[in-house]
C-alpha positions in Angstrom: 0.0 0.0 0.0 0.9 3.4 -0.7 2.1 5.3 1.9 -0.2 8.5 3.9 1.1 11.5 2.5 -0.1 14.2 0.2 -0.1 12.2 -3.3 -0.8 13.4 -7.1 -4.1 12.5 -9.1 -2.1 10.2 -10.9 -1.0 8.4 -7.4 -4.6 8.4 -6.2 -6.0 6.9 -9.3 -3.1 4.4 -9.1 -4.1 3.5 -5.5 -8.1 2.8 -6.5 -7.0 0.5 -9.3 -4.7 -1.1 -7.2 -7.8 -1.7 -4.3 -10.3 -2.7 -6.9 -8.1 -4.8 -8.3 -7.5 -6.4 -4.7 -11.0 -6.6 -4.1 -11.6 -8.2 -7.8 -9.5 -11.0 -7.0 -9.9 -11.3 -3.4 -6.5 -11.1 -2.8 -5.3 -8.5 -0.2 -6.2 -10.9 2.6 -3.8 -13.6 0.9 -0.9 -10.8 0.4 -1.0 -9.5 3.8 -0.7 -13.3 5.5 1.9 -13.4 2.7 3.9 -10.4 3.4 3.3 -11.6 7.6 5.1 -15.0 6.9 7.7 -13.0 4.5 8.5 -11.0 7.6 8.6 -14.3 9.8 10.7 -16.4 7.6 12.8 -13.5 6.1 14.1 -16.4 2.9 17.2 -14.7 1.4 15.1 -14.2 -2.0 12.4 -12.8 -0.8 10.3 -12.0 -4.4 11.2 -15.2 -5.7 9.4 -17.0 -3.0 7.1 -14.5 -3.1 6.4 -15.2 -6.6 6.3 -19.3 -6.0 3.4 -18.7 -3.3 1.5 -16.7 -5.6 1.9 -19.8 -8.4 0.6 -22.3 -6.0 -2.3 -19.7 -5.1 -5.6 -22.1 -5.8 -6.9 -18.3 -5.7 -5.2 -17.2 -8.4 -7.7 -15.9 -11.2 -7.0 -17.1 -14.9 -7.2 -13.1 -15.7 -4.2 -12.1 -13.2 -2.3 -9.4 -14.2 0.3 -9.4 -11.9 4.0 -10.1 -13.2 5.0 -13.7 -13.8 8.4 -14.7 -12.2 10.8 -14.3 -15.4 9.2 -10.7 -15.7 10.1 -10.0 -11.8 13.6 -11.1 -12.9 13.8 -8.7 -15.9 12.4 -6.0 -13.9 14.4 -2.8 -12.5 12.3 -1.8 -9.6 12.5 -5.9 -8.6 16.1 -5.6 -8.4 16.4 -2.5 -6.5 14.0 -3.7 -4.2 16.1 -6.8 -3.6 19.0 -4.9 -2.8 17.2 -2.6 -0.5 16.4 -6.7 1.2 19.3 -8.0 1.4 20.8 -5.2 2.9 18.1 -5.1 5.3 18.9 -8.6 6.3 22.5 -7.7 7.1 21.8 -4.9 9.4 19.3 -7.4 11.4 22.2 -10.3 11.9 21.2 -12.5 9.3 24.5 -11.7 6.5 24.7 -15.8 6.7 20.9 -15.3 4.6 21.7 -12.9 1.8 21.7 -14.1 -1.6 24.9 -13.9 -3.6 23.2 -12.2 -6.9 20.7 -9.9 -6.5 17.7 -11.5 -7.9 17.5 -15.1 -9.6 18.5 -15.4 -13.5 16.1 -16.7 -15.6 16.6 -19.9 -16.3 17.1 -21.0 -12.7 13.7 -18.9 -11.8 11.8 -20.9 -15.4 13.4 -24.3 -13.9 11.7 -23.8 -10.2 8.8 -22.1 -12.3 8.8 -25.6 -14.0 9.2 -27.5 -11.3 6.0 -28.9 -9.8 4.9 -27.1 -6.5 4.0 -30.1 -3.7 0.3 -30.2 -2.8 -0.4 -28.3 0.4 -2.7 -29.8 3.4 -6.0 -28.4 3.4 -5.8 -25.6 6.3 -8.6 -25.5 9.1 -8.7 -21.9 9.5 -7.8 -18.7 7.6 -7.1 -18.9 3.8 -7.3 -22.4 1.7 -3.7 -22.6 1.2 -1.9 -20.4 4.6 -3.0 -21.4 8.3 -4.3 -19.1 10.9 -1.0 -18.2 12.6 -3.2 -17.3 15.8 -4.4 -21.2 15.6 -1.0 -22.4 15.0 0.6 -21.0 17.9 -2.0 -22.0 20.0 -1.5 -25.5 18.7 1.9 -25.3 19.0 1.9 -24.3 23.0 -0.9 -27.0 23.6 1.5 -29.4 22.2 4.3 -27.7 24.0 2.5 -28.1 27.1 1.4 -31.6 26.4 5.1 -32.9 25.7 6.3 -30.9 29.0 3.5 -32.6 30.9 4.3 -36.4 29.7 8.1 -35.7 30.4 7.4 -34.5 34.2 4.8 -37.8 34.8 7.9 -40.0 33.4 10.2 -38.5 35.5 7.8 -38.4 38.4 7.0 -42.7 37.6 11.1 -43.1 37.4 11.6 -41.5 40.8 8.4 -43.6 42.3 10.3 -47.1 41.2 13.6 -46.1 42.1 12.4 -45.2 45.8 10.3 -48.6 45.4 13.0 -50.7 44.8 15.2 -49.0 47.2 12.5 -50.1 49.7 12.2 -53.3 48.6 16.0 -54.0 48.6 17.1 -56.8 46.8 15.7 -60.2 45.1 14.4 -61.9 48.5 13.2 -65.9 48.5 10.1 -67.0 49.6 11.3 -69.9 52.0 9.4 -72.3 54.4 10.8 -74.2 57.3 11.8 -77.1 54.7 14.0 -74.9 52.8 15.1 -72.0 54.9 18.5 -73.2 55.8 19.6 -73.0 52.5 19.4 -69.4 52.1 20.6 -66.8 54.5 18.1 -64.4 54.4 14.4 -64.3 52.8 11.0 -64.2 53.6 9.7 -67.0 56.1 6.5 -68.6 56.0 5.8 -70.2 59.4 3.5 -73.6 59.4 3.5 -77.1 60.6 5.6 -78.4 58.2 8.1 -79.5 60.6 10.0 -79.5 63.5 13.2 -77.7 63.5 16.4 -77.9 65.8 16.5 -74.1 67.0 16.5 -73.3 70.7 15.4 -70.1 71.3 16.9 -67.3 73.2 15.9 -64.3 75.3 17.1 -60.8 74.2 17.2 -60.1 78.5 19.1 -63.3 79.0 22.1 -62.2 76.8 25.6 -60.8 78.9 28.9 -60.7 78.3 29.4 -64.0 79.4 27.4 -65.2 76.4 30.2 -64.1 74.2 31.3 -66.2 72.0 27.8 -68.4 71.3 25.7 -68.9 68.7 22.1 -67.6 69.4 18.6 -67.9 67.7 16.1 -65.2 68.6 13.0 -64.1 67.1 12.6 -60.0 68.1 11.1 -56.9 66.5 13.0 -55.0 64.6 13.5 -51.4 66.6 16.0 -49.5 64.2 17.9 -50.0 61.3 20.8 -48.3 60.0 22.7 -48.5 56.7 26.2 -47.2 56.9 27.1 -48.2 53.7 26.4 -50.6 50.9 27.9 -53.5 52.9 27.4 -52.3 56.7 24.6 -51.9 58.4 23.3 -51.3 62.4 20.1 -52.8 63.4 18.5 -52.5 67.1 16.6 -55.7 68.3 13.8 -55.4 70.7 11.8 -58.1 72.8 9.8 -57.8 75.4 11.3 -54.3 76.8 15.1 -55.4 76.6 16.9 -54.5 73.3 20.3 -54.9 71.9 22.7 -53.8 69.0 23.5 -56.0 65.5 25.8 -56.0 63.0 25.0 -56.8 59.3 27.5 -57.0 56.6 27.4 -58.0 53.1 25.6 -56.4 50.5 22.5 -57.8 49.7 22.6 -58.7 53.7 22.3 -55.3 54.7 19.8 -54.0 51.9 17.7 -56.6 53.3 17.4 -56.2 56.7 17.8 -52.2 56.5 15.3 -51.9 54.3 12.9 -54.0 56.5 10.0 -51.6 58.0 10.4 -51.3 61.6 8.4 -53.6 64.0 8.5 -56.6 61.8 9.3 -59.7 63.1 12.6 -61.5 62.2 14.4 -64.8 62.9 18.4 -64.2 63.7 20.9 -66.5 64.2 23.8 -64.5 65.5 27.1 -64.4 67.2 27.6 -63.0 70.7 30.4 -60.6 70.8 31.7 -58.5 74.1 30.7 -54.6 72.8 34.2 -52.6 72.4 32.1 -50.0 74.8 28.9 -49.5 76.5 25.6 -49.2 74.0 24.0 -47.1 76.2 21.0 -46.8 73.5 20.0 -50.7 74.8 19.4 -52.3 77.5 22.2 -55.5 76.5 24.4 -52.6 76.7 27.6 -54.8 76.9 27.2 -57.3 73.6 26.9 -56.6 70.6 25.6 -59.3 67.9 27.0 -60.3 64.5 24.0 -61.2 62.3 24.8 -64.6 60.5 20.9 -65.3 59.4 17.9 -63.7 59.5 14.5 -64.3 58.2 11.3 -61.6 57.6 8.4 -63.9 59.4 6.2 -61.1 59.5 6.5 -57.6 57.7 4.9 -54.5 59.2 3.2 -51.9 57.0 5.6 -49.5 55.6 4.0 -46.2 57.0 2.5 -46.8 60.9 -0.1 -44.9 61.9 2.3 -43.5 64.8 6.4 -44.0 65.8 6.8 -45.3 69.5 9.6 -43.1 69.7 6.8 -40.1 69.4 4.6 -42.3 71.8 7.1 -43.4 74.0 8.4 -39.4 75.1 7.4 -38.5 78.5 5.8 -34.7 79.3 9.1 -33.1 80.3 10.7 -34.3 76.9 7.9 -33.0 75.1 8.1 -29.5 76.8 11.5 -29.1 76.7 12.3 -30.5 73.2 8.9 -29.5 71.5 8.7 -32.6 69.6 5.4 -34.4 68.2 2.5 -35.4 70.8 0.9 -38.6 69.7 -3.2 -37.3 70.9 -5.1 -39.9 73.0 -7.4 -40.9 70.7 -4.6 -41.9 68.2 -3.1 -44.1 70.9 -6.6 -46.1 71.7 -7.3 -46.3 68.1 -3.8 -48.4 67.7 -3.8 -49.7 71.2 -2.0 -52.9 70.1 1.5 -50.6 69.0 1.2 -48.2 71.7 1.3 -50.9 74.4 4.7 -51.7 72.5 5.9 -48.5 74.5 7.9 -49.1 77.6 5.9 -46.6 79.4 2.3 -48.9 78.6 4.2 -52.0 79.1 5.7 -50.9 82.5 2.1 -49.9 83.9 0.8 -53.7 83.1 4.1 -55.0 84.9 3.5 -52.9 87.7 -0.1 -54.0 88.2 0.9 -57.4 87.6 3.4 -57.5 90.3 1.3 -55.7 92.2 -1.3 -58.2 92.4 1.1 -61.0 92.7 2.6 -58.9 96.4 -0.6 -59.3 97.4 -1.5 -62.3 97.1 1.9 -63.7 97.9 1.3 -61.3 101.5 -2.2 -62.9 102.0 -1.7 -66.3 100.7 1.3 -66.6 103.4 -1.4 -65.4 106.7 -4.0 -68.3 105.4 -6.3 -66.0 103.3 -8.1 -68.4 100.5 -8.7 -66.3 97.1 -12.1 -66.6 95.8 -13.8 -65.6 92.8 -17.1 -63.9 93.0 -20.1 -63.7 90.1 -19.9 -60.3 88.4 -23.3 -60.6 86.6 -26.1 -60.4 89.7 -29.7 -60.8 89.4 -30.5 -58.2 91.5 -29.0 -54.8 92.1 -26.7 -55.2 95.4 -26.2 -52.4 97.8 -29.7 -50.6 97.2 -28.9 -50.5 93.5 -28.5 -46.7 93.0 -25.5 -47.1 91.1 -25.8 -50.3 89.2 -25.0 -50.8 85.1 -28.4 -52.5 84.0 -28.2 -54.9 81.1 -30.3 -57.2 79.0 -29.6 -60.9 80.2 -32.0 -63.1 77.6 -35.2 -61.2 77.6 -34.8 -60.2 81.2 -32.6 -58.2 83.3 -29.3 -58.5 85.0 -26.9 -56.1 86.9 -23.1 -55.5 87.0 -21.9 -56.0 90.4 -21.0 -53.0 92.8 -18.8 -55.0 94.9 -18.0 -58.8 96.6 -19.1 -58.1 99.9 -22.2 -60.1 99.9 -20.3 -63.3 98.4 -17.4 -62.7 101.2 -19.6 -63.1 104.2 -21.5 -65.9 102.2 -17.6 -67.8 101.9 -17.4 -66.7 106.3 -20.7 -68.7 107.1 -19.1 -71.6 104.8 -16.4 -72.0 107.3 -13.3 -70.4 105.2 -12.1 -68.4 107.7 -10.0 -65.3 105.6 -11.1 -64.9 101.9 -9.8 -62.4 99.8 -10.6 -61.2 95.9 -8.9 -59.1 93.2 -11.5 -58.4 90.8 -13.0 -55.8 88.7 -15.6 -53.7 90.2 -18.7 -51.8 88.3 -19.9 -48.5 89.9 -22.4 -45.9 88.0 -21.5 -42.9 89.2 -21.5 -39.9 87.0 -17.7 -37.8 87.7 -16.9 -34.1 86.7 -13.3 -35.1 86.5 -11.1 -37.2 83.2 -10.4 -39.5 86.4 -13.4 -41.7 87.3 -14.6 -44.4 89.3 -17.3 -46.4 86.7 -14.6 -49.6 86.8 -11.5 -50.3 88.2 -9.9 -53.4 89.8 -10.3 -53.5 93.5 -8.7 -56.0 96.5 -11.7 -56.9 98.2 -11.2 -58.9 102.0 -12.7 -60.3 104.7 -11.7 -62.6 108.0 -13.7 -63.7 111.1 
């Protein structure tokens, strides 16, 4: 298009016949798409391409009178022109692009005239034979997008099976108790296929005077620590007492390091004298060297809470400000938080508890007895009795022995005594209450 200015008669008339030309042959939508991609590509001969796209136009009108391609060629203005490109090309960076004559002689511009032009794809938007460039790049960043996508799930799978198989550790056999000694280490199933010639250890019976002996133990598995490839710590735990292995070997240690914690294993081991005090175990002066060891049964991966976390007593928690495992998280997995030696110690005290008294009262010629706890009728006025269905009629938790005591009296025993729960329904405005507890119940003429 001409540029705004002030132009002659002759210019204006020039411009209408060049617009009603362009509106004749619907073309000045095609030439500006062609002059954007001209821009875009910026091809070293720019009218000679120019000239090919307008030759593979399915728009072009039998009656064109634009110039053919060996008339461009011949053409003053055409040359100029070309120079004016090239140049341009050489101030933007692009010297490597410029062609070496100034436009294309003829016969090489009649043999690419000859040449057949290749059939284009039908285009979905825009003109027949140019595709909306709007359309393209979205395409293009959808696709982009896509590809990026794809590349980060991949990466995001490889990580997933490379932490798997760390987990998993190496190629472990399934083993029974037919096979087992014939392997090392692997996965045991336990059943009655037969009787084997282990004796079994305590973890609280081991000293340094067991130095030296072989030892068969079936623990929990506390901790585990892998130094290295080939070295690896493990803590053993039964019953409250715990003591310190050593693993070596490489698949050895990826084993039983990778192990989840409270699973239950089978070691035979060696008793060594510890070089110094383990003061993280109770053994504290052994240490084992793992020779076997068998998976017998694996604990989920992820527990729904670490007894380290429920084994921390209030002043730790204060001081230290580490994680509180809530009450309701310990009684909805009582079975690992009694695993703690805090909930294992308040079962041993009442046990030996219990066990004082009755040794104390045994010894003065008490006889214990054993009392119904399901009555027929509420005892002691029944103000504070638990009332419950007993096959279509009622029954009532007891409130107390007494009644069975003096009964055991008048039959001549002399001293009875009873430990025994007890069942009271009294409402408390405290988190301390009295609804039932275990009670020492005693009685002597």
């Amino acid at each position: 298009r001409l540029a705004a200015r002030d132009m002659s008669d002759e210019e204006q008339q020039a411009k209408r016949e060049l617009q009603e030309y362009l509106d004749a042959h619907a073309l000045e939508k095609t030439l500006n798409q062609l002059v954007n991609t001209l821009a875009r590509k910026r091809p070293s001969e720019p009218f000679y391409w120019l000239a090919q796209q307008l030759d593979g136009c399915s728009m072009r009108s039998t009656e064109a009178s634009y110039p053919a391609l060996t008339d461009a060629v011949e053409d003053v203005g055409v040359q100029q022109m070309t120079a004016r490109w090239n140049g341009l090309l050489s101030f933007m960076g692009n010297a490597d692009d410029v062609s070496d004559d100034v436009v294309p002689s003829v016969a090489t511009s009649q043999a690419s005239a000859a040449a057949p032009v290749p059939a284009k794809a039908p285009a979905t938007s825009g003109t027949p034979d140019q595709p909306d460039s709007k359309e393209a790049k979205k395409a293009a960043k959808a696709e982009e997008k896509r590809r990026k996508e794809e590349e980060k799930e991949r990466k995001r799978k490889e990580r997933e099976d490379a932490a798997r198989r760390k987990l998993e550790g190496p190629e472990v056999p399934s083993l029974t108790l037919l096979n087992f000694l014939d392997h090392p280490f692997g996965n045991l199933s336990i059943q009655s296929h037969c009787k084997t010639e282990r004796t079994w250890t305590d973890v609280g019976d081991l000293t340094a005077a067991s130095a030296g002996s072989k030892v068969w133990l079936r623990v929990r598995l506390h901790k585990s620590q892998k130094l290295s490839g080939k070295l690896g710590f493990i803590t053993l735990r039964q019953r409250g007492a715990t003591c310190q292995a050593v693993v070596q070997g490489p698949d050895f240690t990826s084993f039983l390091c990778a192990l989840p914690k409270e699973s239950v294993v089978d070691v035979c081991a060696e008793v060594t004298t510890a070089a110094k005090p383990i003061v993280s175990c109770t053994q504290s002066d052994i240490e084992l060297l793992v020779e076997r060891a068998y998976c017998i049964s694996r604990a989920a991966t992820r527990l729904p809470l670490q007894l380290d976390d429920a084994g921390r007593s209030e002043a730790e928690l204060r001081s230290l400000k580490l994680p509180r495992v809530e009450q309701n998280t310990r009684l909805d997995n009582r079975v690992i938080d009694l695993r703690t030696a805090s909930s294992q110690g308040i079962l041993r005290m009442q046990s030996q508890t219990c066990a004082l008294f009755r040794e104390v009262l045994l010894a003065r010629g008490f006889t214990e007895i054993h009392s119904p706890k399901m009555i027929a009728t509420a005892s002691e006025g029944g103000a504070d009795v638990f009332k419950l269905g007993y096959f279509g009629g009622a029954a009532y938790l007891a409130q107390s022995p007494q009644l069975y005591k003096q009964m055991a009296l008048m039959a001549d025993l002399g001293r009875v005594f009873e430990i025994g729960p007890v069942f009271r329904s009294e409402k408390s405005f405290t988190h301390r209450h009295m609804t039932e507890f275990v009670g020492l119940d005693l009685e002597m003429t």
